[in-house]
C-alpha positions in Angstrom: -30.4 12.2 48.0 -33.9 10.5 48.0 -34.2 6.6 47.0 -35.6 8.0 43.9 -32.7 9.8 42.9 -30.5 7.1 43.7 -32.7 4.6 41.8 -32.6 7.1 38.8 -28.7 7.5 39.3 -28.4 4.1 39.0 -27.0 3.9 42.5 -28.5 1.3 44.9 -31.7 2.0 46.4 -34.4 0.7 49.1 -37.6 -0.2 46.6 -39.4 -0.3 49.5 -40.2 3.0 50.6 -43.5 4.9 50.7 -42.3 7.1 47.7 -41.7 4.3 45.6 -44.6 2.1 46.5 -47.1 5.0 45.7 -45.6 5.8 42.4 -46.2 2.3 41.7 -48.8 1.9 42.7 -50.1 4.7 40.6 -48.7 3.1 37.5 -50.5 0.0 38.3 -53.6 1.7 38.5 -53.3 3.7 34.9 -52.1 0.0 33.7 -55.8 -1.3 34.9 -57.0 1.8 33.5 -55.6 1.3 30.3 -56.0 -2.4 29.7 -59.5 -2.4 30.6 -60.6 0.1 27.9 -62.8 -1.2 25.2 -61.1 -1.6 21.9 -63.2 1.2 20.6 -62.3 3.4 23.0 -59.5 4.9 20.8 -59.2 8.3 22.5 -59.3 7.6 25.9 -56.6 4.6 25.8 -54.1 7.8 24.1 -55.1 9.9 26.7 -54.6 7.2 29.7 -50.7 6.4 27.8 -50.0 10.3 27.7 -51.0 10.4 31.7 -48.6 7.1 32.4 -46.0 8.0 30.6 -43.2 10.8 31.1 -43.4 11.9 27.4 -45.2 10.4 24.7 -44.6 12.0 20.5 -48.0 12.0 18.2 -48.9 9.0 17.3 -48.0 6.7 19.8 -50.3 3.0 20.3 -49.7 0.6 22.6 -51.9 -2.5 22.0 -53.3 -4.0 25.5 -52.0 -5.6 27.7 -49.7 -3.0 28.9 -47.3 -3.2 31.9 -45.0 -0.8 33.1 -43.3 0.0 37.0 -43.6 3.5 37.0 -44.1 5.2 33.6 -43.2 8.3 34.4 -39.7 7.0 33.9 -40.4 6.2 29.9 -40.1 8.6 26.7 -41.2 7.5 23.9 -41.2 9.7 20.1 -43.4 9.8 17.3 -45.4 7.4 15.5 -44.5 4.5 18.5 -46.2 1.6 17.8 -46.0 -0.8 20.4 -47.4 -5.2 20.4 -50.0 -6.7 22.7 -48.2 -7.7 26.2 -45.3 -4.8 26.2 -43.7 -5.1 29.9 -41.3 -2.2 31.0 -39.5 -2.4 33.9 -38.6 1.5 34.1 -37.1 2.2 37.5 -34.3 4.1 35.8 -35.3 6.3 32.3 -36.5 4.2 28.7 -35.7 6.4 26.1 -37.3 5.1 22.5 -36.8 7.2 19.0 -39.3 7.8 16.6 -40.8 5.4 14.2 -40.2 2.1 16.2 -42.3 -0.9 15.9 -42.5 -3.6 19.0 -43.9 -6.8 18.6 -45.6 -8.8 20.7 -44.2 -10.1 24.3 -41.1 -8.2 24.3 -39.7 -7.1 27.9 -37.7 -3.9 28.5 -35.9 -4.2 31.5 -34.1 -1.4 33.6 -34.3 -3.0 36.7 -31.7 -4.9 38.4 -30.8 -7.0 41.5 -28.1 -7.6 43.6 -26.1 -11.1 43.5 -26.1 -11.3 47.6 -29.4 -12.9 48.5 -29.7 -10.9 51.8 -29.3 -7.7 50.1 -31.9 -8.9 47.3 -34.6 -9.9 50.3 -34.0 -6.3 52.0 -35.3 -4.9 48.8 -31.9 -3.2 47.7 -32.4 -3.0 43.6 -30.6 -0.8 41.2 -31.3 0.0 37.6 -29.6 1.2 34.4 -31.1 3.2 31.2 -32.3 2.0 28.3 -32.3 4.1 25.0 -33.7 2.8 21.5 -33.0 4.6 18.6 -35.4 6.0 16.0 -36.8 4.0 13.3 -36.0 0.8 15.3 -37.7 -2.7 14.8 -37.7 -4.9 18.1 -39.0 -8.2 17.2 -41.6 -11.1 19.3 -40.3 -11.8 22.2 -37.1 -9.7 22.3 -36.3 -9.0 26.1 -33.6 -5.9 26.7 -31.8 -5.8 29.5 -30.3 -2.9 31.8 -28.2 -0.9 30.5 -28.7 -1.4 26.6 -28.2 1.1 23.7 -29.9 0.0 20.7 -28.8 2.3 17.1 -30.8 3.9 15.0 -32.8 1.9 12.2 -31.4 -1.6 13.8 -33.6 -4.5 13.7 -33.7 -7.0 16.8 -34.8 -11.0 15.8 -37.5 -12.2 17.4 -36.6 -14.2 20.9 -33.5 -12.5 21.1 -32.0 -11.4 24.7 -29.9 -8.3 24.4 -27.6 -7.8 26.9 -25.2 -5.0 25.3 -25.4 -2.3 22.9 -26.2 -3.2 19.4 -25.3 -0.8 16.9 -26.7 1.2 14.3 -28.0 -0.3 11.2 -27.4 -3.6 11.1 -29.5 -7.0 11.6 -29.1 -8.1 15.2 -30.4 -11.5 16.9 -29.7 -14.4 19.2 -29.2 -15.2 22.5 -27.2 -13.4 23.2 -28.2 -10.7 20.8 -25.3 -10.4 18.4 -25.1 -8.5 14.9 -25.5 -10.8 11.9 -25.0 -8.2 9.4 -25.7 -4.4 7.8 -29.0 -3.2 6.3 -27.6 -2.4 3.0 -29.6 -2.0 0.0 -30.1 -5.2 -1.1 -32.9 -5.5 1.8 -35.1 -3.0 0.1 -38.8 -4.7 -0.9 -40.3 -3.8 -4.4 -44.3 -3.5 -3.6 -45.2 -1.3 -6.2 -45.5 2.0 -4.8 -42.9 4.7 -4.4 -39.5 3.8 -2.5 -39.2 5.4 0.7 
């Protein structure tokens, strides 16, 4: 078994070997790529995204400043719409849904490090997977830890730290993150179009 697998297993794993280094080293590189577009420059930042990441839907926008360990590690649906200053920590896989909206500053991190200092200053990590659900709303500030499942259409406060799953369809916030309440109907807006 290769670090990487073990990293991806969520076993412990040496960070610091050649494999790993290169791969993120590569990710760094698309990052500068990517962040140093012009704003007009529409096409090219979708097709520096699709190259960093593992899977990308239609529609996907990251605002810049984008950060990310490896990207190959993240999958992300249709219509993604991601904040200025998005940083994911994907040594193990980021799976996001369709239709989520990220606000600004939020952190999604995989990555994790061991209690015992000397195994920490050897470089030993490990990492757990993240999944967001589809049609999920992740307000400023939010940062997600390792190991997190986040339901479908759930709605994160802003500054909240989530450290376990949160469920579908409710109202979530705090640290740490805890459901307030269910979406229920009541929390449908009247803006003079047709309901959706």
């Amino acid at each position: 078994m290769t670090e990487r697998d073990k990293m991806l297993a969520g076993l412990p794993y040496d960070s610091l070997v050649d494999d790993l280094k290169n791969a993120r080293t590569r990710a760094k590189l698309l990052c500068r790529k990517f962040n140093d577009l012009m704003p007009d420059e529409s096409e090219k930042r979708v097709e520096v995204i699709k190259e960093l990441l593992g899977k990308a839907g239609e529609n996907v926008w990251i605002e810049q400043p984008f950060f990310c360990d490896y990207g190959t590690n993240i999958e992300v649906g249709e219509n993604f719409y991601a904040n200025y200053n998005l940083v994911v920590l994907d040594c193990a896989r980021v799976n996001i849904g369709d239709n989520v909206f990220i606000a600004p500053n939020v952190g999604i991190y995989t990555a994790a490090h061991p209690i015992v200092a000397g195994q920490r200053n050897a470089g030993i990590e490990f990492a757990k997977e993240i999944n967001i659900g589809s049609s999920v709303w992740i307000g400023g500030g939010v940062q997600i830890c390792p190991g997190v499942t986040i339901g479908d259409n759930t709605v994160i406060g802003a500054g909240s730290v989530v450290t376990r799953d949160i469920p579908a369809n409710v109202v979530a916030a705090g640290n740490p993150c805890r459901v307030l309440r269910e979406i229920t109907d009541d929390d449908m807006i009247e803006f003079g179009a047709a309901e959706v």
